[in-house]
C-alpha positions as CSV (number, residue, x, y, z in Angstrom):
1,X,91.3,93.3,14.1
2,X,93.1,94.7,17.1
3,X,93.9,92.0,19.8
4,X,92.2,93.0,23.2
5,X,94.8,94.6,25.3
6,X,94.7,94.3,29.6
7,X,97.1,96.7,31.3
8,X,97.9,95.4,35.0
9,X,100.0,97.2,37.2
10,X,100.7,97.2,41.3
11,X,101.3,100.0,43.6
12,X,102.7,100.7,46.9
13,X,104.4,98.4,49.5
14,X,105.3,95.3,48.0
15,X,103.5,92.1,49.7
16,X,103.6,88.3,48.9
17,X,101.0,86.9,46.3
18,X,101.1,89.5,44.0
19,X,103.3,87.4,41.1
20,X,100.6,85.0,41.6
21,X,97.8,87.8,40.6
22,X,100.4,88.7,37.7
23,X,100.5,85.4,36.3
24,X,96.7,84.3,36.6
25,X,95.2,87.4,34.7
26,X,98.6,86.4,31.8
27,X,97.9,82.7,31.5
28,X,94.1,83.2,31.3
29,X,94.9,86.3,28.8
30,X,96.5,83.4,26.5
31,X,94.2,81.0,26.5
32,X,92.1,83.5,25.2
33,X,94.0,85.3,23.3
34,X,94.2,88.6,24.9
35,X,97.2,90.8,25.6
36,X,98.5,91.5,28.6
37,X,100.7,94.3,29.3
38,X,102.5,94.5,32.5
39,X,103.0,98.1,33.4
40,X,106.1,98.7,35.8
41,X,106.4,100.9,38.9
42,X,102.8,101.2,39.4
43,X,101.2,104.1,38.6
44,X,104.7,106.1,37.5
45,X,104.6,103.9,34.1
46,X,101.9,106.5,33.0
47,X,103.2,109.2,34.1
48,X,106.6,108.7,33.1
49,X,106.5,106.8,30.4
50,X,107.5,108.9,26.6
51,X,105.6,106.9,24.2
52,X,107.9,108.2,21.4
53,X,110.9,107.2,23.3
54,X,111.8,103.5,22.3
55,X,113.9,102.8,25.9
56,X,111.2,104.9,28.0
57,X,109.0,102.3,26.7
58,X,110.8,99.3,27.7
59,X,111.5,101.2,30.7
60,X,108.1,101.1,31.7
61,X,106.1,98.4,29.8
62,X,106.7,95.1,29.1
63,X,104.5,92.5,27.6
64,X,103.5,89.5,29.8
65,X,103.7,86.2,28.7
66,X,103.3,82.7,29.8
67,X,106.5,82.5,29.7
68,X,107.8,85.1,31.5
69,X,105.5,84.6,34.2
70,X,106.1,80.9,34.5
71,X,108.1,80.7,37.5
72,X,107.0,84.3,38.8
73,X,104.3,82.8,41.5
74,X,106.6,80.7,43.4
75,X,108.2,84.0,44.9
76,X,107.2,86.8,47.1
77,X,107.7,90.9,45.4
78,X,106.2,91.8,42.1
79,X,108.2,91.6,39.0
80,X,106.3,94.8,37.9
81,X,108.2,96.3,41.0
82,X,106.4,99.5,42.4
83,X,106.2,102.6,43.8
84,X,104.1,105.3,45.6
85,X,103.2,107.7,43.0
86,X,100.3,109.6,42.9
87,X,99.1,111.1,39.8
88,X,97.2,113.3,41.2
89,X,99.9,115.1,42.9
90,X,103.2,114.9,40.9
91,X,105.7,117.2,42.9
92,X,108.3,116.7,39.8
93,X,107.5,116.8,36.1
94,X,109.0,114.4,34.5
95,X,111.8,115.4,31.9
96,X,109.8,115.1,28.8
97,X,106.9,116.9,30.0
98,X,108.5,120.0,31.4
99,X,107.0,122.8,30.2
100,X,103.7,121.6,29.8
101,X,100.9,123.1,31.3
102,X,98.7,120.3,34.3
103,X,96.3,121.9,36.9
104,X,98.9,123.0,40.2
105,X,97.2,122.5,43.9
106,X,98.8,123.9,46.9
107,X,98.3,122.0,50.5
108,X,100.3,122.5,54.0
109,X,100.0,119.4,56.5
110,X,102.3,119.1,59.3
111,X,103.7,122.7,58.8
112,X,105.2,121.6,55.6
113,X,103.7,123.2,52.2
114,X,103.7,121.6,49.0
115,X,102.6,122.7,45.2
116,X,101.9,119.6,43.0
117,X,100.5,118.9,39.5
118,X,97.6,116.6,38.7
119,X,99.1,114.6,35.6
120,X,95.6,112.8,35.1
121,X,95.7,114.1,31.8
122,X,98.5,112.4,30.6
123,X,97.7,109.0,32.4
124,X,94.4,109.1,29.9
125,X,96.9,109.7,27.0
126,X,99.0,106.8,28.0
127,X,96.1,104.6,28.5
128,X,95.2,105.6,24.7
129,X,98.4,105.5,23.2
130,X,99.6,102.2,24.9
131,X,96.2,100.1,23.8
132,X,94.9,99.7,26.7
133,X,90.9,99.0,27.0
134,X,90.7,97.7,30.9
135,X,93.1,98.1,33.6
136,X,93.6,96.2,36.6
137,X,95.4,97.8,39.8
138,X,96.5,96.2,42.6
139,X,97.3,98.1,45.6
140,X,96.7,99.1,49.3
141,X,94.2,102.3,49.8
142,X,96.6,104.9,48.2
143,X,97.0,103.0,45.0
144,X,92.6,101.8,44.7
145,X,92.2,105.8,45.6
146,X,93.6,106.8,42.0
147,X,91.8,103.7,40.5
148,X,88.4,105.1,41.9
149,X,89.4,108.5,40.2
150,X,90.0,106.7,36.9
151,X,86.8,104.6,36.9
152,X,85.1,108.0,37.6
153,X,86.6,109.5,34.3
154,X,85.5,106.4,32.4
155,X,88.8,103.9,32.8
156,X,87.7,100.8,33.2
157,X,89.4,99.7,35.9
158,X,89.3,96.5,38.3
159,X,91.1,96.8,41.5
160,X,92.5,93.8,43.6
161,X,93.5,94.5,47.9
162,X,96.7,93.7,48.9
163,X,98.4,95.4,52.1
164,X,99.5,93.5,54.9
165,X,97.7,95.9,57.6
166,X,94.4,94.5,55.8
167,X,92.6,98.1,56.0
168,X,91.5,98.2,52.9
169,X,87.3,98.9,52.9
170,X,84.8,96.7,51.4
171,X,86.9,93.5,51.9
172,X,87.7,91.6,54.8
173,X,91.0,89.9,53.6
174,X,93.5,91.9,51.8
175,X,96.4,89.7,49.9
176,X,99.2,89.8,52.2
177,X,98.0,90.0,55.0
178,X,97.9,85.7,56.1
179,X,101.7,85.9,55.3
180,X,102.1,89.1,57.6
181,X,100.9,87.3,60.4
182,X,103.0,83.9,60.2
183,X,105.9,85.7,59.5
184,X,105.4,87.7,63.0
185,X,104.3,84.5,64.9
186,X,107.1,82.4,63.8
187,X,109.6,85.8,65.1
188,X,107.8,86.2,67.9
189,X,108.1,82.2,69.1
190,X,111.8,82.5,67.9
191,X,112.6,85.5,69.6
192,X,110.9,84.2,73.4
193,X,113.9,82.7,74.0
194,X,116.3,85.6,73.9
195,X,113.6,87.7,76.0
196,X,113.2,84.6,78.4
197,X,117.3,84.0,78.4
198,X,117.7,87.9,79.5
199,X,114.5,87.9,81.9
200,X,113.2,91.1,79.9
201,X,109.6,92.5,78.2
202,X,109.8,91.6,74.5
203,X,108.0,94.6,72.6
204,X,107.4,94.0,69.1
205,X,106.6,96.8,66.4
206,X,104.7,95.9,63.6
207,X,102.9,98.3,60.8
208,X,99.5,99.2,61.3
209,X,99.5,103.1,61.0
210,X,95.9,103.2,61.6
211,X,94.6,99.8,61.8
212,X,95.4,97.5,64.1
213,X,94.7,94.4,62.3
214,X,98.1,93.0,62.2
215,X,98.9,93.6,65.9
216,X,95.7,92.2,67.2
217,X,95.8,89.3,65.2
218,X,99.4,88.4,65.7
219,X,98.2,88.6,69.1
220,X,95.7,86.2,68.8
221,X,97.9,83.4,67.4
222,X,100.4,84.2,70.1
223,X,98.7,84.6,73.0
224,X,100.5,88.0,73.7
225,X,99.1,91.4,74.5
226,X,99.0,94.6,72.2
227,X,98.3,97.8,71.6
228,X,96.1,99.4,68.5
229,X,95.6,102.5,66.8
230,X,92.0,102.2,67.6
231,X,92.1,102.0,71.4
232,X,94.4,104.4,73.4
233,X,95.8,102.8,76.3
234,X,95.9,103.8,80.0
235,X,99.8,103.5,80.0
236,X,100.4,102.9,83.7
237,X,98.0,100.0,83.4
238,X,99.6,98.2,80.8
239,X,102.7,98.3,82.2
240,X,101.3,97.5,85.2
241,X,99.8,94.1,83.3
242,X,103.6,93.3,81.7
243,X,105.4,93.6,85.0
244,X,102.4,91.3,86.3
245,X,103.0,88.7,84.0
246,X,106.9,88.4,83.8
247,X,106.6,87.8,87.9
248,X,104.0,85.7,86.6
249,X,106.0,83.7,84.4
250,X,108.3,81.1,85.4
251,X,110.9,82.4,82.6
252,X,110.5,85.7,84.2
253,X,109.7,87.5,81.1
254,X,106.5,89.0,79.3
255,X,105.6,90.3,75.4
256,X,103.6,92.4,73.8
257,X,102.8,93.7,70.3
258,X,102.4,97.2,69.2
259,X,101.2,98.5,66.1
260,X,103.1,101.4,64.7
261,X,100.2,103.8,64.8
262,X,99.3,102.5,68.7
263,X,99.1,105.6,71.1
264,X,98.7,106.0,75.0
265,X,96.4,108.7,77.0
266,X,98.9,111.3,76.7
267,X,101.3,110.6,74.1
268,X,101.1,111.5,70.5
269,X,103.1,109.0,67.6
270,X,105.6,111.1,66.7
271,X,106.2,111.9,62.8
272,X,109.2,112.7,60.4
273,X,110.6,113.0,57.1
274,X,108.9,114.8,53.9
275,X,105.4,113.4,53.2
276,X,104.8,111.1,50.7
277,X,102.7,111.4,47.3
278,X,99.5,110.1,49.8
279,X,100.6,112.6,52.5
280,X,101.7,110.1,54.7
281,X,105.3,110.8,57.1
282,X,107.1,108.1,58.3
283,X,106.3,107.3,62.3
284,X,108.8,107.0,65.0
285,X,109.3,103.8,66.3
286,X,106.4,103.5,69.1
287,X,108.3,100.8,70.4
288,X,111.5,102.6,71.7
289,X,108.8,105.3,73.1
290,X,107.1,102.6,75.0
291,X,110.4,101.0,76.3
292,X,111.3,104.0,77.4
293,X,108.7,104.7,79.5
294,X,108.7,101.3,81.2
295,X,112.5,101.7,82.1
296,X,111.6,104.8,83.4
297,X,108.7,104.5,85.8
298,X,109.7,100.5,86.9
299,X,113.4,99.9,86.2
300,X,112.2,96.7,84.5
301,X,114.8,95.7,81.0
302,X,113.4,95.6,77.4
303,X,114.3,94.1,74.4
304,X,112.7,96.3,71.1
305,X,112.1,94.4,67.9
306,X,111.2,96.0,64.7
307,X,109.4,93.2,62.8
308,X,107.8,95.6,60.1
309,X,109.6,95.2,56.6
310,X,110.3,91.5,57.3
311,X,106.8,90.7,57.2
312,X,106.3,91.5,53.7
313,X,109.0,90.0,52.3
314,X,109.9,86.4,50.7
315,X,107.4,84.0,49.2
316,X,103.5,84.0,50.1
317,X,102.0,81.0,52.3
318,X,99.0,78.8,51.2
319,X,96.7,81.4,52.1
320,X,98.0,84.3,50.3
321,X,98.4,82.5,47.6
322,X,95.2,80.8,47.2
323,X,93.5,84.5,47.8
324,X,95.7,86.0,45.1
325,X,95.3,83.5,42.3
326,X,91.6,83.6,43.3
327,X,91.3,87.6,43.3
328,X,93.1,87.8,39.6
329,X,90.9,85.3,38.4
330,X,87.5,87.5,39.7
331,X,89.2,90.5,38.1
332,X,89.3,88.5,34.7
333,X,86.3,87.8,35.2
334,X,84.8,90.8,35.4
335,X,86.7,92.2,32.3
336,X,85.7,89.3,30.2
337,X,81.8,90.7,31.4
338,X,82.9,94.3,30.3
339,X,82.6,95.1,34.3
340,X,84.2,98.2,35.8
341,X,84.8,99.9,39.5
342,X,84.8,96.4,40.8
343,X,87.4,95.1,43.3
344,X,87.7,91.5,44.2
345,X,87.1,90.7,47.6
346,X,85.9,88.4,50.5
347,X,82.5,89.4,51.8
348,X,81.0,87.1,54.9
349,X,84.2,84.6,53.9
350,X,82.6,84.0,50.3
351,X,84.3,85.8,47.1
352,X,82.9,88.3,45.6
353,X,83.1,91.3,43.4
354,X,82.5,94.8,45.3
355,X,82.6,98.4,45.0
356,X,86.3,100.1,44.9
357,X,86.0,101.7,48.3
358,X,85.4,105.6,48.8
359,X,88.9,107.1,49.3
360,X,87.1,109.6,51.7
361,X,86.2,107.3,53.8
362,X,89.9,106.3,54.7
363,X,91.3,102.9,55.6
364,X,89.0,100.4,57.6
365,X,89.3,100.1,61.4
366,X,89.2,97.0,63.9
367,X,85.7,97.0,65.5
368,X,87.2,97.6,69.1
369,X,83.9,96.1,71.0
370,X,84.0,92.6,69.3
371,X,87.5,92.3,68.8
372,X,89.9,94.1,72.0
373,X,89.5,93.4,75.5
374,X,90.3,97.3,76.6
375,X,90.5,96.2,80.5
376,X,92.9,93.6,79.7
377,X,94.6,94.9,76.6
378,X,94.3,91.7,74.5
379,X,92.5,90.3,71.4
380,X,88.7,89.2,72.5
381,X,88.5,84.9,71.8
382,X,84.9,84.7,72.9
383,X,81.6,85.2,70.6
384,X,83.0,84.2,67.0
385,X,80.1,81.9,66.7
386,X,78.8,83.0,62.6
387,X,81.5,85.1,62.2
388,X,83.4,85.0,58.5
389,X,87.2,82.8,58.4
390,X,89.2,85.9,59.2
391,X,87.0,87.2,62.2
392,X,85.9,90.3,60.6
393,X,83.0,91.7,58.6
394,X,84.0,93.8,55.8
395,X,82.7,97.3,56.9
């Protein structure tokens, strides 16, 4: 008899803790004797992938082993390495299947049309050919979107959150997202004494296009202002509140944090580049807008910081990784129970197994009224009496 084969793959940005997911689900595979099958660049392994082609194989699939995920946890990445394919809408066939026929959609966003093919087909092929009976994805939104499509054509899937914005619905902790925030803290405390040396407003960037989650909480721990996506700002009173405090400050000097998707009454994030597979263009840098404008209407200096990329990158902390092993070991769980379109999750700061989140619904927001002090343009720190670890309910 066939050995039971797991395929597990992860999608999108890359964020620390997802080796650890990689090698929980492989070591627990072993013990009882279950393949694993790693399947690399996310979902482009099955679209890509030319099961009669020995190298395309290799290419794309490799076998996971306790051996060659041994050491894999102790660093940040994914040895499955990734990528932001969609299957759904493929602008390029891939060499091998040129010719074929695939259902063709048309859209325009932004001015800019586009004609893709929905390769779903072909995924389902893959998944046949290659073995594999359940599937676990690891992603952001845009990656558990296609994993909610799959469960709905009878894949069984089980999906795992990671993004360091932690905007992923049905989940109030998404892996990456404990790292994200030390890793802006620790540049934020570093870079105070440039700012301070220089006597200038520090304005740090960090991703959130439309959650502010990693602004506000960076915030928080920092005891700095910011702005979110979810609140627009009156700009000539925050400006007003940064010029306050660096004439408040005996260093002469004043931060704040932006998200990337943060907006003012009157100004629109700007956007550029070709779209992704998701639809998504990459946003000009808020921060150079905002410093900008405070140059401009007080004469006051800025120092810009781009924190983004660095905040995803190199190994997980404690957190992240105790999440991650955790959240593999749910979705091994639930495949050992013959479960499917399930995602591990924190619900009221307890583990649990939940929906995959509607894809309609988009990416979960900050709840502005318990969470952001609009008058003063800060995180709120009263009334978190009963609330969950991470300060948020998973709506």
């Amino acid at each position: 008899m066939a050995r039971k084969r797991i395929g597990i793959l992860t999608g999108g940005g890359d964020v620390p803790g997802l080796n650890a997911v990689i090698k929980s689900v492989t070591y627990r595979g072993s013990e009882d004797d279950i393949e694993v099958v790693g399947l690399r660049r996310g979902w482009e392994a099955l679209t890509h992938v030319n099961l009669d082609d020995p190298a395309s194989k290799s290419h794309y699939i490799i076998p996971l082993s306790r051996e060659n995920t041994r050491v894999i946890d102790r660093r940040g990445g994914t040895v499955l390495h990734s990528s932001r394919t969609n299957p759904s809408k493929m602008k390029k066939l891939p060499d091998h299947l040129a010719g074929r026929d695939f259902p063709v959609s048309r859209s325009t966003k932004g001015g800019i049309a586009t004609t893709t093919c929905d390769l779903t087909s072909q995924v389902l092929a893959n998944l046949a050919g290659l073995g594999i009976e359940h599937l676990i994805a690891i992603g952001g939104d845009d990656t558990l979107s296609y994993a909610d499509k799959l469960n709905g054509l009878g894949v069984k899937i089980i999906a795992i959150p990671k993004t360091m914005d932690n905007d992923v619905r049905n989940t109030e902790y998404c892996i990456g997202f404990s790292t994200a925030i030390t890793r802006a803290s620790d540049a934020i405390q570093r870079q105070r004494t440039t700012v301070g040396s220089h006597e200038r407003i520090g304005i740090f960037r960090v991703f959130g296009r439309d959650a502010g989650f990693t602004a506000l909480y960076t915030a928080y721990a920092t005891s700095i202002r910011c702005a979110i996506p979810e609140h627009k700002v009156n700009l000539d009173k925050l400006i007003q509140l940064l010029v306050d405090d660096k004439h408040g400050n005996p260093s002469n000097y004043a931060l704040i944090v932006l998200s990337e998707g943060a907006e003012w009454e009157g100004y629109k994030a700007q956007e550029f580049g070709e779209p992704d597979a998701y639809g998504h263009r990459r946003k000009a840098s808020v921060g150079e807008a905002f410093a900008d404008e405070i140059k401009r209407r007080t004469g006051e200096e800025t120092i810009v910081s781009d924190l983004t990329y660095d905040l995803r990158s190199g190994d997980p902390d404690f957190i992240d990784k105790l999440v991650a092993l955790t959240f593999g070991n749910l979705a091994y769980d639930a495949i050992l129970e013959g479960k499917t379109g399930l995602m591990s999750a924190l619900v009221e700061g307890r583990y649990d197994l939940v929906p995959i989140p509607d894809a309609k619904l988009g990416p979960r927001k900050l709840d502005v009224a318990s969470a952001y002090n609009t008058e003063r343009y800060r995180p709120l720190y009263s009334n978190k009496r009963g609330l969950p670890i991470f300060l948020n309910r998973a709506f």
